[in-house]
PLY file of the C-alpha trace (Angstrom):
ply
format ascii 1.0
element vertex 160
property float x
property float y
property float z
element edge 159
property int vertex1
property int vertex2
end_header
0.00 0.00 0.00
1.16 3.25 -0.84
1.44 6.23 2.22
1.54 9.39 0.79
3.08 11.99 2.90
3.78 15.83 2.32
7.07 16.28 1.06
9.83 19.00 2.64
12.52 20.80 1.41
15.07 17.54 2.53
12.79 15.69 0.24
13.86 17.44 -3.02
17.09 15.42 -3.67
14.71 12.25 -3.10
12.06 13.79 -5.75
14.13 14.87 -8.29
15.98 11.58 -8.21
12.19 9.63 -9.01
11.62 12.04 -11.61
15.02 11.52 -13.45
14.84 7.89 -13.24
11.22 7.71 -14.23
11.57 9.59 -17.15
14.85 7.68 -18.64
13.41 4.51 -17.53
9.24 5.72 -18.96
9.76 8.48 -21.53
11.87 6.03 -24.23
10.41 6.20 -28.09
7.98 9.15 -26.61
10.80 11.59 -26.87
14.48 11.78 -28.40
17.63 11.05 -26.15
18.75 14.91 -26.67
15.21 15.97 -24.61
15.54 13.34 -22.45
18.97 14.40 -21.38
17.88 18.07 -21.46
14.96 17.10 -19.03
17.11 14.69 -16.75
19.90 16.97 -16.48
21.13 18.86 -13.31
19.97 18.65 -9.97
17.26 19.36 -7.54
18.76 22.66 -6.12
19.14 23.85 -9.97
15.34 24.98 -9.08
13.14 21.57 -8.76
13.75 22.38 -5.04
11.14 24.94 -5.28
8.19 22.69 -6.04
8.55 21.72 -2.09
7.03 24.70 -1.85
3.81 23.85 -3.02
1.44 21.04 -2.37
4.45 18.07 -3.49
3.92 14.67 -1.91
6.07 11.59 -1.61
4.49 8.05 -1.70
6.30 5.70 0.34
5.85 1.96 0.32
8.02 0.18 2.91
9.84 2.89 4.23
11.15 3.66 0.27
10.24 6.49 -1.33
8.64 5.51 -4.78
6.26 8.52 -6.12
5.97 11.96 -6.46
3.02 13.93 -7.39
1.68 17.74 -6.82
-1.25 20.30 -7.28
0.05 23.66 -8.40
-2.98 26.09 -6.17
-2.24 28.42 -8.93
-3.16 27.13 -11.76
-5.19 24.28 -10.78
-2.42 21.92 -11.87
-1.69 18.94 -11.26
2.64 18.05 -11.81
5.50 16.13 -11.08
3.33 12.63 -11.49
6.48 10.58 -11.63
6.56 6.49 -9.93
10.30 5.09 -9.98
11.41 2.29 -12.39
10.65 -1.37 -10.82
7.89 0.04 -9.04
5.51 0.84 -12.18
1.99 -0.86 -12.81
1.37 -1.27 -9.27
-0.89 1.65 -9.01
1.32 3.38 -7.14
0.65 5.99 -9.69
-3.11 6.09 -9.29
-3.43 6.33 -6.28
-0.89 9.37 -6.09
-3.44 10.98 -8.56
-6.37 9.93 -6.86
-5.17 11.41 -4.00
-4.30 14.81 -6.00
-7.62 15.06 -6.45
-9.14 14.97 -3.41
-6.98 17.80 -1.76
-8.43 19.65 -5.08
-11.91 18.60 -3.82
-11.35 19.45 -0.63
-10.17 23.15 -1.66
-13.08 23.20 -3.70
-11.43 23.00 -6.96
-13.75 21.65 -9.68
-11.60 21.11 -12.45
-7.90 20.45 -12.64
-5.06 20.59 -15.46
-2.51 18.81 -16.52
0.34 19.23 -19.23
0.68 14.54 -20.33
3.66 13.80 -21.73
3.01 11.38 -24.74
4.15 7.93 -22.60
1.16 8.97 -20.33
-1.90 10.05 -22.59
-3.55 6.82 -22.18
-2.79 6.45 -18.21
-4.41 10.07 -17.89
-7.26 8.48 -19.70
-8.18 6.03 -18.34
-8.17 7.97 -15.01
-10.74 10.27 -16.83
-9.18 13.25 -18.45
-9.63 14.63 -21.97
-7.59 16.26 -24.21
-6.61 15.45 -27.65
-4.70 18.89 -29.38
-1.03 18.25 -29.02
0.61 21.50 -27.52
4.53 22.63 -27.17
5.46 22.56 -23.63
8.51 25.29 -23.07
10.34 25.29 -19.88
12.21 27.62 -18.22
15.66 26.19 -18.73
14.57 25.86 -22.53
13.72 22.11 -22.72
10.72 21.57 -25.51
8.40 18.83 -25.59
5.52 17.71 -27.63
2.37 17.06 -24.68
-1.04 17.28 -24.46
-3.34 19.62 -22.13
-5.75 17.70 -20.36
-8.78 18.36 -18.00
-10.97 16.91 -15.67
-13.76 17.76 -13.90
-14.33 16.86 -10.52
-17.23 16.31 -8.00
-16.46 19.07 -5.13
-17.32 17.46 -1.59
-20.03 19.42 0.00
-20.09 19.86 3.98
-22.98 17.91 5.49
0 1
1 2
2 3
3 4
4 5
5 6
6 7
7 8
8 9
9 10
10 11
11 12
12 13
13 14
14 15
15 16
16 17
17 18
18 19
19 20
20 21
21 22
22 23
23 24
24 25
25 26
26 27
27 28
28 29
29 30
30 31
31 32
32 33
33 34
34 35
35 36
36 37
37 38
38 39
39 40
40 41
41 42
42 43
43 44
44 45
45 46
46 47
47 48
48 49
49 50
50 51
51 52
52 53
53 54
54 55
55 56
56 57
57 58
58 59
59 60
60 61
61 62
62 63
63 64
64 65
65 66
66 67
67 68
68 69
69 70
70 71
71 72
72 73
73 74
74 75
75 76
76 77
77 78
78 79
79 80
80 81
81 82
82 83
83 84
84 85
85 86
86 87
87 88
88 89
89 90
90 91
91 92
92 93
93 94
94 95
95 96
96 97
97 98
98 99
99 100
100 101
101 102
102 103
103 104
104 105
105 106
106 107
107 108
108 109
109 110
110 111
111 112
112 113
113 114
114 115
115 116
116 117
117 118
118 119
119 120
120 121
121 122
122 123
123 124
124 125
125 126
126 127
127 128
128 129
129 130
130 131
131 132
132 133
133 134
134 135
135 136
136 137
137 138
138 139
139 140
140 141
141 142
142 143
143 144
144 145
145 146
146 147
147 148
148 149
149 150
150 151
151 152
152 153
153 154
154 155
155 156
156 157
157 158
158 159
């Protein structure tokens, strides 16, 4: 069973590391080795340290950190939706999503965001977002990637 916990700032080196590994392990034939090592380069306090900032969890099974995920407040985002190699189709990954959503819910967000990356079109899916235009996603330190916006709606919890 997965425990997700809130991360901290000592959690960044941790994060980053899931995210690096997920995407060299997850993102092959999506995207070409030069973006890949674009996107993997570096290190957490290069500015991924920031995201501990904001609503960034870590899901643990055993003691060993094995997911990340976040909601961006701002833009009604959800990010950083990364499980590490060996520990993909477990539903670790779900259920770091499903749990995404709720703190939306229970902020009384209604619909959230999301920026797939190609590998993960059909895994956003199937956990009921749409989106089919394929956009340009432009980071800061000037990686490009071919992605596609996605939305969902979800059912707000009401107070009894």
């Amino acid at each position: 069973m997965l425990e997700i916990i809130r991360a901290t700032p000592e959690d960044a080196n941790c994060a980053f590391d899931i995210r690096r590994d997920a995407i060299l392990d997850q993102c092959i034939g999506a995207y070409s080795a030069e973006q890949m090592a674009l996107w993997t380069r570096g290190k957490a306090a290069d500015g991924y340290d920031v995201l501990m900032d904001k609503l960034f969890y870590l899901g643990w099974v055993n003691g060993e950190a094995v997911a990340t995920g976040m909601l961006d407040l701002d833009n009604n985002e959800v990010g950083a939706l990364f499980v590490r190699p060996g520990f993909t189709g477990r539903g670790y990954g779900k259920a770091m999503l499903d749990h995404l959503e709720d703190v939306a819910r229970q902020r009384a967000i209604d619909e959230v965001v999301l920026d797939a990356t190609l590998n993960a079109v059909g895994f956003y899916r199937g956990c009921g977002y749409v989106g089919v235009e394929q956009a340009v996603y432009r980071s800061p330190s000037g990686l490009v990637l071919a992605c596609i916006p996605m939305v969902k709606r979800l059912l707000v919890m009401t107070g009894a």
